[in-house]
Structure formats: structure tokens, C-alpha cells
C-alpha positions as CSV (number, residue, x, y, z in Angstrom):
1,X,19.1,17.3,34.9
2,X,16.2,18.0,32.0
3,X,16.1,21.8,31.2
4,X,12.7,23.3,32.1
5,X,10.5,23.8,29.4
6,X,8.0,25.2,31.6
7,X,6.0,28.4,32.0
8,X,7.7,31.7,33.1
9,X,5.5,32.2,35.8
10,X,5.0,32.2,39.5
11,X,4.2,28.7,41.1
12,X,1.0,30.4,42.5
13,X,-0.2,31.4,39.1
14,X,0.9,27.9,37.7
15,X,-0.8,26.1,40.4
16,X,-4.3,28.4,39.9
17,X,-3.8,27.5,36.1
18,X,-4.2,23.7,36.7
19,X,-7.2,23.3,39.0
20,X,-8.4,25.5,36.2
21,X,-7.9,23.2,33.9
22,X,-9.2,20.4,36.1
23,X,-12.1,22.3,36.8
24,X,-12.8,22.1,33.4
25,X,-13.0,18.2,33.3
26,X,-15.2,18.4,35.7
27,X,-17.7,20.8,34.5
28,X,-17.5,18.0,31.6
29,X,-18.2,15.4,33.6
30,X,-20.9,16.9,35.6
31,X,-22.6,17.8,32.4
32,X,-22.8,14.2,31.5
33,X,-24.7,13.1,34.0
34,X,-27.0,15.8,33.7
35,X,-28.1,14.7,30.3
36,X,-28.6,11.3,31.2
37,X,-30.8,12.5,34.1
38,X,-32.6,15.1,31.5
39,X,-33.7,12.4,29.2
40,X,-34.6,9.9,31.5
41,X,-36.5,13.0,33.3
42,X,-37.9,14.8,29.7
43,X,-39.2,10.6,28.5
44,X,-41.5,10.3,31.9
45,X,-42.8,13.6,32.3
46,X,-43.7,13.7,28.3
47,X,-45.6,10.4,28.8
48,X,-47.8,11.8,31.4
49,X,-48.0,15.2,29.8
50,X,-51.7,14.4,29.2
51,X,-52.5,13.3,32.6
52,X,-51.5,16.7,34.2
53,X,-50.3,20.6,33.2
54,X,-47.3,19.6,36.2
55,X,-45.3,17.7,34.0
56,X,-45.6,20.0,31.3
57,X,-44.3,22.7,33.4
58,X,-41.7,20.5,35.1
59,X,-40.7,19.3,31.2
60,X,-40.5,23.0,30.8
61,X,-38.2,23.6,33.9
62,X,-35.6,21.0,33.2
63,X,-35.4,22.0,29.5
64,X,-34.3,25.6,31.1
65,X,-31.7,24.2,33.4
66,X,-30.5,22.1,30.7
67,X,-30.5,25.0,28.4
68,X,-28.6,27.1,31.0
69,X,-26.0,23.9,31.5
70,X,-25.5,24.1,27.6
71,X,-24.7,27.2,28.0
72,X,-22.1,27.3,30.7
73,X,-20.4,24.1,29.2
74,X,-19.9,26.0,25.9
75,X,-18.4,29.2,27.5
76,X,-16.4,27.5,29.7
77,X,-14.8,25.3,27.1
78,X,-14.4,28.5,24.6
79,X,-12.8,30.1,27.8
80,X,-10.3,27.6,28.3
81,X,-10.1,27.6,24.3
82,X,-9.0,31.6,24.3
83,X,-6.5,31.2,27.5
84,X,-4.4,28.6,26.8
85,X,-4.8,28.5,22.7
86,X,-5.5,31.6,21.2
87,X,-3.9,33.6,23.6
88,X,-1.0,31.7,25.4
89,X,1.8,34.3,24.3
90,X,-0.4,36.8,26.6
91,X,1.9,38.9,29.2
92,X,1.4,37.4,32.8
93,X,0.4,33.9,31.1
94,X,-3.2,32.4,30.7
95,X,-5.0,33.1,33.8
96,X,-3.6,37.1,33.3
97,X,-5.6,36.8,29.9
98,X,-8.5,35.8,32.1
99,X,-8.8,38.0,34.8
100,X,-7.8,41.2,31.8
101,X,-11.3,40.1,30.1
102,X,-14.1,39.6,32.1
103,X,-16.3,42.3,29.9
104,X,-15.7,40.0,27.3
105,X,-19.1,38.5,26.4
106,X,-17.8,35.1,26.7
107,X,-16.8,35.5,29.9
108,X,-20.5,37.5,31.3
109,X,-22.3,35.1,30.1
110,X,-20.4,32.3,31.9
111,X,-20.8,34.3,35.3
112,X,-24.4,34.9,34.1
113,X,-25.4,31.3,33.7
114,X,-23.6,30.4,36.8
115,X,-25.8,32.6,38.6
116,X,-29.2,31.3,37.1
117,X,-28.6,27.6,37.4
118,X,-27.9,28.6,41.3
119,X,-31.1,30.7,40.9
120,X,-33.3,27.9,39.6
121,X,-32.2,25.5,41.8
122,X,-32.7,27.4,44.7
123,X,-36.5,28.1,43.6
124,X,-37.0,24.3,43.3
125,X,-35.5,23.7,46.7
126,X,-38.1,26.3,47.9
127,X,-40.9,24.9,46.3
128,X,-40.1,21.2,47.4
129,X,-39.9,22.1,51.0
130,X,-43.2,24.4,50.9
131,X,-45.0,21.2,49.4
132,X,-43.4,19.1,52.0
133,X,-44.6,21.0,54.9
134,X,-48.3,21.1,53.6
135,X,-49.0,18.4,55.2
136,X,-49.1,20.6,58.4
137,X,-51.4,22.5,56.7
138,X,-50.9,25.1,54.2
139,X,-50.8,27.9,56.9
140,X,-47.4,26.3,58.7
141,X,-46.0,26.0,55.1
142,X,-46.2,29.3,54.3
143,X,-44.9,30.6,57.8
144,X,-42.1,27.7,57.6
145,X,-41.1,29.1,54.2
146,X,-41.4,32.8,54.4
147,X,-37.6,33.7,55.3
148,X,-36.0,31.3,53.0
149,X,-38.2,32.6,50.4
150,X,-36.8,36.3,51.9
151,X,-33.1,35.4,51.7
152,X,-33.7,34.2,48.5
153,X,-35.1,37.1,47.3
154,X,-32.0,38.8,48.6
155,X,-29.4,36.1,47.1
156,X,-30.8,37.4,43.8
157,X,-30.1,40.9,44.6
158,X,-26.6,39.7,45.6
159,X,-26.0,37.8,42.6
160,X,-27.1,40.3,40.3
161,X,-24.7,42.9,41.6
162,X,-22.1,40.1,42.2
163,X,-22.3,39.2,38.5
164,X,-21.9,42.9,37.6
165,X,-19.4,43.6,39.5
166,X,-17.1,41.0,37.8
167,X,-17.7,42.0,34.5
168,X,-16.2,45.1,34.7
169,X,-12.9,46.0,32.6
170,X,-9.9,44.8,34.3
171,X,-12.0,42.8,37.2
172,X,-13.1,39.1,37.8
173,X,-14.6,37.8,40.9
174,X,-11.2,37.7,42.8
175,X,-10.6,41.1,42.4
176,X,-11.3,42.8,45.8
177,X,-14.5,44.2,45.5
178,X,-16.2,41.4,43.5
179,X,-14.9,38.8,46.1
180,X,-16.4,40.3,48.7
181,X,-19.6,40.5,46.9
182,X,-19.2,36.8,45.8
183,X,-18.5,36.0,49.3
184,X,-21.8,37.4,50.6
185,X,-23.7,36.0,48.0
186,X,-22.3,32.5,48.3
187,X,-22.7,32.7,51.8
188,X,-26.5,33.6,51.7
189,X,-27.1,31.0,49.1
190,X,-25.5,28.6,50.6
191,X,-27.2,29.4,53.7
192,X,-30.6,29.4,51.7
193,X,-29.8,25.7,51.3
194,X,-28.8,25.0,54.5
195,X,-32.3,26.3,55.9
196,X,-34.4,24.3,53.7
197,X,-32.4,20.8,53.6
198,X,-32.1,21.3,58.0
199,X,-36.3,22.1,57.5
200,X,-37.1,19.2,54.6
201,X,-34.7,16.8,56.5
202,X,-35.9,17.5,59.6
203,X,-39.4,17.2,58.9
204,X,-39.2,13.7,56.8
205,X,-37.1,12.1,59.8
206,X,-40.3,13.3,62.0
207,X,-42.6,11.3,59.2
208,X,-40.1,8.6,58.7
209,X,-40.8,7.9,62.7
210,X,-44.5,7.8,62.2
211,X,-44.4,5.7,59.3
212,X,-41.6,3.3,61.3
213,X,-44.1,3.5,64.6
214,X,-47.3,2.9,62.4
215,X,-46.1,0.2,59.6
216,X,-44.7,-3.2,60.1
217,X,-40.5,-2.6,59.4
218,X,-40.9,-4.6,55.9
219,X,-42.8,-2.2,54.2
220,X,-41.6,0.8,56.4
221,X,-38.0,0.1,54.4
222,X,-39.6,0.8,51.6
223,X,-41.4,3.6,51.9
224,X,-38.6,6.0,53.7
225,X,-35.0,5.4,53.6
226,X,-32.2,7.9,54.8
227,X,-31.4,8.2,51.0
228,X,-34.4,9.2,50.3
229,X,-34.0,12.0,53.0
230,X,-30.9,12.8,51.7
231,X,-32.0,13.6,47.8
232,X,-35.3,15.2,48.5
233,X,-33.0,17.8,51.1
234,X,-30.4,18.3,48.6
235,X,-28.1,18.1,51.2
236,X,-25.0,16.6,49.0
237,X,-25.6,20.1,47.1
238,X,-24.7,21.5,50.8
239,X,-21.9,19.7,51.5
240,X,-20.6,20.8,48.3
241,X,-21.4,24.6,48.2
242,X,-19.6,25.0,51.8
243,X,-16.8,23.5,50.8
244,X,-16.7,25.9,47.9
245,X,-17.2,28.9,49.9
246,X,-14.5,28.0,52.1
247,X,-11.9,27.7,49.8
248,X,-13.3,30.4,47.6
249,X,-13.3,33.4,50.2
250,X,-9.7,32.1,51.5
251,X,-8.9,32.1,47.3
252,X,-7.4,28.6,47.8
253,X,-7.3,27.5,43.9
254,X,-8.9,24.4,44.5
255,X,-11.9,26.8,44.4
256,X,-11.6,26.9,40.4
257,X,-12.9,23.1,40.6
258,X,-14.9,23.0,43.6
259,X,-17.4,25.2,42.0
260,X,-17.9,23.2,39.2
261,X,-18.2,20.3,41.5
262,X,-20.7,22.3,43.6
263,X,-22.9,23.4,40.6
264,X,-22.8,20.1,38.7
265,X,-24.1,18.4,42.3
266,X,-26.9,21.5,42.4
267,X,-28.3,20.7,39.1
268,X,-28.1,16.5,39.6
269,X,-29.9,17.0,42.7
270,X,-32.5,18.8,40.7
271,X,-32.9,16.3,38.8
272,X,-33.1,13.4,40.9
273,X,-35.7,15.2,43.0
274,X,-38.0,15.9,39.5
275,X,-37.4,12.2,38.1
276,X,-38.6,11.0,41.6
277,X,-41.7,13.3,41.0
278,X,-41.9,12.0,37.4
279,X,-42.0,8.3,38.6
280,X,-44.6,9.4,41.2
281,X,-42.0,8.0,44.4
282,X,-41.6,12.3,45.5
283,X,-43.1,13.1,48.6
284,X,-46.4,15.1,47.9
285,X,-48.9,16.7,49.7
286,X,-51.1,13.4,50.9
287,X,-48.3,11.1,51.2
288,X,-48.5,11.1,55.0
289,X,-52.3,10.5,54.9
290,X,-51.8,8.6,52.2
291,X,-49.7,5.4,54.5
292,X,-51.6,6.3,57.5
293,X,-54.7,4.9,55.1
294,X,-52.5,2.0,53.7
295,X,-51.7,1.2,57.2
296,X,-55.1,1.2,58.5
297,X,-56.2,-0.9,55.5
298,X,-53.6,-3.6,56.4
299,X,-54.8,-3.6,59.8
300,X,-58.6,-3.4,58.8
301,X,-58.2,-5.9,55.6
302,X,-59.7,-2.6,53.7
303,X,-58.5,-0.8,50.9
304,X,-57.3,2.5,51.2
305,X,-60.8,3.0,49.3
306,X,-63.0,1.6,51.9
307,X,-63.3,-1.8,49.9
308,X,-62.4,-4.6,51.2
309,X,-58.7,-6.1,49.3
310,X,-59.4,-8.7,47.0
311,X,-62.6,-8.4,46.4
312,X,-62.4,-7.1,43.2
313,X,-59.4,-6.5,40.4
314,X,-60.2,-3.1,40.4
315,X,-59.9,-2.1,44.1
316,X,-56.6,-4.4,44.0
317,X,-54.9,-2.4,41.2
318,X,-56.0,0.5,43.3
319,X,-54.1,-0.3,45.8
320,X,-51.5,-1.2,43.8
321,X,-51.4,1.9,41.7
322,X,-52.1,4.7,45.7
323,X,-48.5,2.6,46.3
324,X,-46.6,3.3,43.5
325,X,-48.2,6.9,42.5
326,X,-49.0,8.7,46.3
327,X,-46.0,6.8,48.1
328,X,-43.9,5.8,45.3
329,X,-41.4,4.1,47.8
330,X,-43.0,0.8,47.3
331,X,-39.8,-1.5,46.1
332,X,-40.0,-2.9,42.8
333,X,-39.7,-6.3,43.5
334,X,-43.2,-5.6,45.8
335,X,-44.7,-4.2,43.0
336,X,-44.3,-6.0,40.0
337,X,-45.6,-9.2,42.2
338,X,-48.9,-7.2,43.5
339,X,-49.1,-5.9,39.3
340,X,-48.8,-9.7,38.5
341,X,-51.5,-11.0,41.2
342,X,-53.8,-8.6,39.3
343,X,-53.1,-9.9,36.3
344,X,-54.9,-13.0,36.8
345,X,-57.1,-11.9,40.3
346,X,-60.7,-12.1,40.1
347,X,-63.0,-10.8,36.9
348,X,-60.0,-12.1,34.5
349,X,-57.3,-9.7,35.0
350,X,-58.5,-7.0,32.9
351,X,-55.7,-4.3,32.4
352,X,-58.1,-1.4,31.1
353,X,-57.6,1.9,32.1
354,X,-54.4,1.3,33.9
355,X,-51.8,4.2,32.7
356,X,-54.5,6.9,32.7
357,X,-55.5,5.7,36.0
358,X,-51.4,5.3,37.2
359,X,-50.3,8.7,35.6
360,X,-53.2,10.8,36.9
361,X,-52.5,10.2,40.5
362,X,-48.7,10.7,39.9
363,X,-49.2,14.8,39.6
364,X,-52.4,15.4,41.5
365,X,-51.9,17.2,45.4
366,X,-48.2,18.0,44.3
């Protein structure tokens, strides 16, 4: 039999270590994809940075979260760094180390950052179902939105005094009293999110039946699809941040990597949602109007402008341009043949004035 070369510590503690680990790689991972998503993101909303303040701010907002993501990345890997490198030799093993210094700065900030990424995300959830529900009028948004808006205010407060509380000398968020507060404050966050992606799912279902009972089932596909539904409600985010809690308030250690699961899926959704507002295909404002036009037009032979289709290249390309801009669910296949019947339509195809005219309607109602 092979001697045992392993550590001299409980198989609890051992077990906690590895999902720490592992929850590492996937903090690693996650953070990939978010700077794939950030670029792709930052190069569409600076192109149309001239068209409209929005993508300046929304350039401005990802830039945060991806400041904040740095951030966390580089603690977390320094963390690992002092548990299992500089300090291995430490009494009680790695994850002793750990949990003996949470004061340590390296080890606020990474409970600080965890809080503000959830913190930002939550805000943009909030916003994206309050713009979503304007389409009931401003009034019913406001009234829809007022107690998440509430509990978030309050999921703050809990996360502020949840943060503090694990930073203390000698504590970590599973010590008793910081646990507790973790729990509560993961449980109203979580239930934050599960208010707005039940209100922003249930209300684009409603739509996606008037678009399905008002548009012929070719172009209804693609304008609403249930994975459409499912990124603009964040509900993978959900799915994720339950399954977190769970495990967290029962202090099962696969905790250590559903977290980083759960806030890598937060900030990805985030993204998604803001590069489907970048490439103008996010549900705004007008968007309901917006195919109820289109599909009196088809049914009229007008324009969603009142002129009549074909008439002109200009009316044509904008058509073409309310599709791709208000709607934005137009498939690309449908688009690039309407952009290449305008090409050579009537009056010679001209192409003048296109972007301005595309990138000003992408931001304007949102």
C-alpha cells in the first residue's frame, strides 16, 4: 500500500480546500468570457457614442463591472496565492489561514467586490424591467417596480453590514454571525431577482402572444424567441444564485464554487442584456408599438412611416433600419436580403446617411 503523503487534516477541511480550489478555476473561467463580452460590448457602444449620451453611459457601466471583475480575479488568485504557498505550514492547514485573516485587506476587498458586482447587477435588472413595463405606461412601471427597487435598497443595507461583519479579526462569512447575515442578504437578493425575472418574463410572454396573434409565424420567430425571454429576465442568474444559497446556508462546500459560478452567470447576463441594447435587438420602450406598426404596414402595404413600401429607397431602408434598431429581432439572413434589395431599389441604391440614421434609433425611447 503507498504511504500517505497527504495533509494532516480532517476530511471535512480537505474536502472544503478543494472546491476552493475549483472555485478558483472557475472564477477564471467566468472571467473569460466576460472580457470577450466587454469588448464585443465596449466596440458597439463606442461606435455609436456620437449618436446618443446612452451608450456613453452604458460604455461607462460595463467598464465599472469590468473594473470590479478585475478586481475580484486578482484578489482571489492572491488569496489562493497566500493559502496554499506562502502560508501552507499554517496550523489548521490552508483554509485555517483563511478564515484567521479576513481583516486582511486582500481578503475585504474580495468580499467588497463581491458585493458590488451583485449590487450593479441588481440596479441593471431594475432598470431593464422598469423600461420594459413602460409600455403600460410610465405610471404602471413605476408602481410595478417600486418594491423591488425597496428590497433592493434593503439588500444594500444587508450587504454592507454583511461585508462588515466578515472582516472582522478572527471571522469570515461562515462564522456564525456573518452567516446569518450572508444568509439574509443572499436570500433578499436573490429574491430581488426572482421578482424582476417572474415580472420581465411574465410580461414579454404576454407581448410574445400579441406579437404571435398579430404577425404571420415567420417573422413572429424572429422577433421573440423563449431565449430571448430567458436573457432579457436573467433568469440563468436565478437558477444559479438559489442553488448557491442553498448550499451556502446548509455550509455544503460546494458553496466555495457555486458562488463563483453564480456571480460569473450575474455579470454574463449583464452583458448579454447591454450588447443586445448595443446592437439595437433589446426590448425598449416602443418596441410593442413599434411591430404593431410593422404589422399594420404588412397588412396595409404601408411603411411603418405612412409611405407606401417600395416606393422610394429611402422609406425602404426605413423599414429596414425600425427592424433592426426598434425590434432588433429581425434574423440576419432577413436582413442582409432587405439591406441588399436597397442596394439596387429605386433612385440607384444610394447608401447616404445610413449609420447615422441606423445608430440614432438604436438608443432613442430606451
Amino acid at each position: 500500500m503507498a504511504p500517505y503523503y497527504g495533509p494532516d487534516e480532517s476530511e471535512a477541511t480537505i474536502q472544503t480546500e478543494r472546491f476552493f480550489l475549483a472555485g478558483d478555476i472557475a472564477c477564471g473561467v467566468g472571467y473569460g468570457i466576460q472580457l470577450v463580452l466587454y469588448y464585443s460590448c465596449a466596440m458597439y457602444l463606442w461606435n455609436r457614442r456620437k449618436q446618443s449620451n446612452k451608450s456613453l453611459f452604458l460604455l461607462a457601466y460595463i467598464t465599472v463591472l469590468l473594473s470590479v471583475s478585475t478586481i475580484f480575479v486578482i484578489v482571489q488568485a492572491r488569496t489562493v496565492q497566500l493559502m496554499y504557498v506562502d502560508n501552507r505550514n499554517y496550523p489548521g492547514g490552508p483554509f485555517e489561514f483563511f478564515l484567521a485573516t479576513q481583516n486582511w485587506a486582500v481578503n475585504v476587498m474580495f468580499d467588497a467586490s463581491l458585493f458590488v458586482l451583485t449590487f450593479l447587477s441588481d440596479c441593471l435588472m431594475l432598470w431593464r424591467c422598469w423600461v420594459i413595463w413602460t409600455s403600460s405606461g410610465k405610471l404602471v412601471a413605476y408602481l410595478i417596480t417600486a418594491f423591488p427597487a425597496i428590497t433592493l435598497l434593503a439588500s444594500f443595507a444587508m450587504g454592507t453590514l454583511w461585508t462588515l461583519e466578515s472582516t472582522h479579526p478572527g471571522l469570515s462569512f461562515y462564522s456564525k454571525l456573518p452567516l446569518a447575515v450572508g444568509t439574509s442578504y443572499y436570500a433578499i437578493s436573490l429574491g430581488v431577482n426572482i421578482i424582476l425575472t417572474i415580472l420581465i418574463t411574465g410580461r414579454l410572454l404576454v407581448y410574445r402572444k400579441q406579437i404571435l396573434d398579430s404577425l404571420p409565424a415567420d417573422h413572429a420567430r424572429g422577433y421573440v424567441s423563449l431565449l430571448t425571454i430567458v436573457v432579457e429576465s436573467a433568469a440563468i442568474y436565478s437558477v444559479c444564485a438559489l442553488i448557491f444559497l442553498i448550499t451556502y446556508a446548509v455550509e455544503n462546500p460546494a458553496n466555495q464554487v457555486l458562488m463563483f459560478i453564480s456571480c460569473a452567470a450575474q455579470q454574463i447576463v449583464s452583458y448579454l442584456i447591454i450588447y443586445r441594447l448595443a446592437d439595437g435587438r433589446a426590448w425598449r420602450k416602443d418596441t410593442l408599438y413599434a411591430m404593431s406598426a410593422r404589422s399594420r404596414g404588412e397588412k396595409s402595404g404601408m411603411a411603418p412611416d405612412g409611405k407606401r413600401e417600395g416606393f422610394n429607397n429611402n422609406g425602404a431602408h426605413h423599414l429596414s433600419t425600425f427592424h433592426a434598431a426598434t425590434v432588433g429581432l429581425v434574423l440576419s439572413q432577413d436582413h442582409d436580403q432587405t439591406t441588399s434589395s436597397n442596394t439596387v431599389g429605386i433612385h440607384g441604391g444610394k447608401e447616404e446617411g445610413h449609420s447615422s440614421q441606423t445608430d440614432s434609433h438604436i438608443f432613442s425611447a430606451v
